[in-house]
Structure formats: C-alpha cells, structure tokens
C-alpha positions as CSV (number, residue, x, y, z in Angstrom):
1,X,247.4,36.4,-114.8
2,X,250.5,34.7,-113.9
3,X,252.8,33.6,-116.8
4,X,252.9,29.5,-116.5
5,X,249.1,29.4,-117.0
6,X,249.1,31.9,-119.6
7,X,252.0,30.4,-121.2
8,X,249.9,26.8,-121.5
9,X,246.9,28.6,-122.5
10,X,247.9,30.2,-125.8
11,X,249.8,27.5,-126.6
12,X,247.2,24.7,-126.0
13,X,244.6,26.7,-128.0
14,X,247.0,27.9,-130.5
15,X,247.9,24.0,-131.4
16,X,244.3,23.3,-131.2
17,X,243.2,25.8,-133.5
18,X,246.1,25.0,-136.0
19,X,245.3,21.7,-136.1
20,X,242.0,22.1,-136.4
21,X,242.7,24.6,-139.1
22,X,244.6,21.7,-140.8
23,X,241.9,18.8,-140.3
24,X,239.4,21.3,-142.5
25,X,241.6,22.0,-145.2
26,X,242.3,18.5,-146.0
27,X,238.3,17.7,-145.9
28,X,237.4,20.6,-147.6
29,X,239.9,19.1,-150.2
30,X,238.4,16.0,-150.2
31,X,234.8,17.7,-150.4
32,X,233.4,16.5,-147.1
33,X,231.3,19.8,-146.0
34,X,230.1,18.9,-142.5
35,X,232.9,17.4,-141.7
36,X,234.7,21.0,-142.8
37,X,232.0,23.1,-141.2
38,X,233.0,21.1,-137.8
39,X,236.4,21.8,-137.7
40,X,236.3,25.1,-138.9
41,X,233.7,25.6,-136.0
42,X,236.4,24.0,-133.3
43,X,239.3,26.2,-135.1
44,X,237.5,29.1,-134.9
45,X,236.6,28.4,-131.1
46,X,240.2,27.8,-130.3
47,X,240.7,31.6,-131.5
48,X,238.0,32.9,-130.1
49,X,239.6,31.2,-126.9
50,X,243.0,32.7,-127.7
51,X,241.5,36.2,-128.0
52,X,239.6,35.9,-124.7
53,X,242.7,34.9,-123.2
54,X,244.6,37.9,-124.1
55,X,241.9,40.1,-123.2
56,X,241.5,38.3,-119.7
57,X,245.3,38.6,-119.2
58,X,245.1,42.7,-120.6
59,X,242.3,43.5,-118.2
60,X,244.4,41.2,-115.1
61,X,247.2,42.9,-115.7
62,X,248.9,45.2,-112.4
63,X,249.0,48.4,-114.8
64,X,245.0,48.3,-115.0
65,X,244.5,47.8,-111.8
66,X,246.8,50.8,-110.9
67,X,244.9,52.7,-112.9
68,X,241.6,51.6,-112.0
69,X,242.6,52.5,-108.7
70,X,244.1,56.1,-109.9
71,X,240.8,57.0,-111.0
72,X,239.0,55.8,-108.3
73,X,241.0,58.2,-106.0
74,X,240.4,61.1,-108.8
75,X,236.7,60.5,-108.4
76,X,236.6,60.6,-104.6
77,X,238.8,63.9,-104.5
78,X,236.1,65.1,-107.0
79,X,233.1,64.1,-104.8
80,X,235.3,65.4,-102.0
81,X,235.6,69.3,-103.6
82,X,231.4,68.8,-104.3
83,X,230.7,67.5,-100.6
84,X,229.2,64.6,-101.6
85,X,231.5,62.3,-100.4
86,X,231.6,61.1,-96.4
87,X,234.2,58.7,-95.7
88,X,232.9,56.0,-93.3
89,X,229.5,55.5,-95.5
90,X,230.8,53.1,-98.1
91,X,227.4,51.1,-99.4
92,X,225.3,53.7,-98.8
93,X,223.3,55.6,-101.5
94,X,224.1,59.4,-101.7
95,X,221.3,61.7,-102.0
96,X,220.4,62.8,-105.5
97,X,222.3,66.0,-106.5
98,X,218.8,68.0,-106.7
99,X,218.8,67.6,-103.0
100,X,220.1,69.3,-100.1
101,X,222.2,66.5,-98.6
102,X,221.5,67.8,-94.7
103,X,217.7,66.8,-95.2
104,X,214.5,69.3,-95.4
C-alpha cells in the first residue's frame, strides 16, 4: 500500500476516532445515553477502520507477496517430485490422487 494513502488513512481515522472518543465522554458526562451510544459506535468504527487498515497494508506488503510466491514454488517442486504437476495445464483439475493419472 503505498505510504501517502496510508499515511492519510491512519491519520484521518485516528482523528476521527479521537474525536469521537471525546464527543462521548463529554455526553456521557452530561448523561445523554444515545447521544453516548452514537459516538461511541462512530469511535469504535474509526478503530475498527484503523485496524483494517493495518491489516490491509500487512497483507499488501512486498515481503508477503515474496513469500506467498516462495511457497507457491515449494508446492509446485512438491507436486513436481509426486508427478502430479504438468506445466502447460494451468486451470485444469488434476486427477484425484486414488487415480492413475495416465487413465484406465
């Protein structure tokens, strides 16, 4: 995720969610319920959004995708060693393992 929009995200959420934070406190303190059940409900959104934001960004992130990748490559040697893997057949089902690949 590149850093200008991640930068704006966390900090536009953040502010919500602290002000938010701050709007139900001081109706809490002045005993208005619903009014502090609402912003409670858009403070703990604006976390929520923070956390889904980092997450996004985590699972973005070059170093997962090299990795995704390194496994990817793992498993295809593996299928490789079995004979179960044909390169030019990408899409197509394999047989089940029970099977003699070749056919009866």
């Amino acid at each position: 995720m590149p850093r200008h929009i991640k930068a704006i995200a966390y900090a536009g959420n953040g502010l919500l969610a602290i002000a938010f934070a701050l709007f139900a406190t001081f109706t809490l303190g002045r005993g208005q319920l619903g009014l502090f059940l609402f912003f409670a409900a858009v403070a703990a959104l604006g976390l929520w959004n923070l956390y889904v934001i980092w997450k996004a960004a985590y699972l973005l992130s070059e170093e997962q995708w090299l990795e995704a990748e390194l496994r990817k490559a793992e498993l295809r040697e593996q299928l490789r060693k079995m004979g179960r893997f044909i390169p030019g057949r990408r899409g197509q089902p394999q047989p089940p393992a029970d099977q003699d690949p070749e056919g009866p």
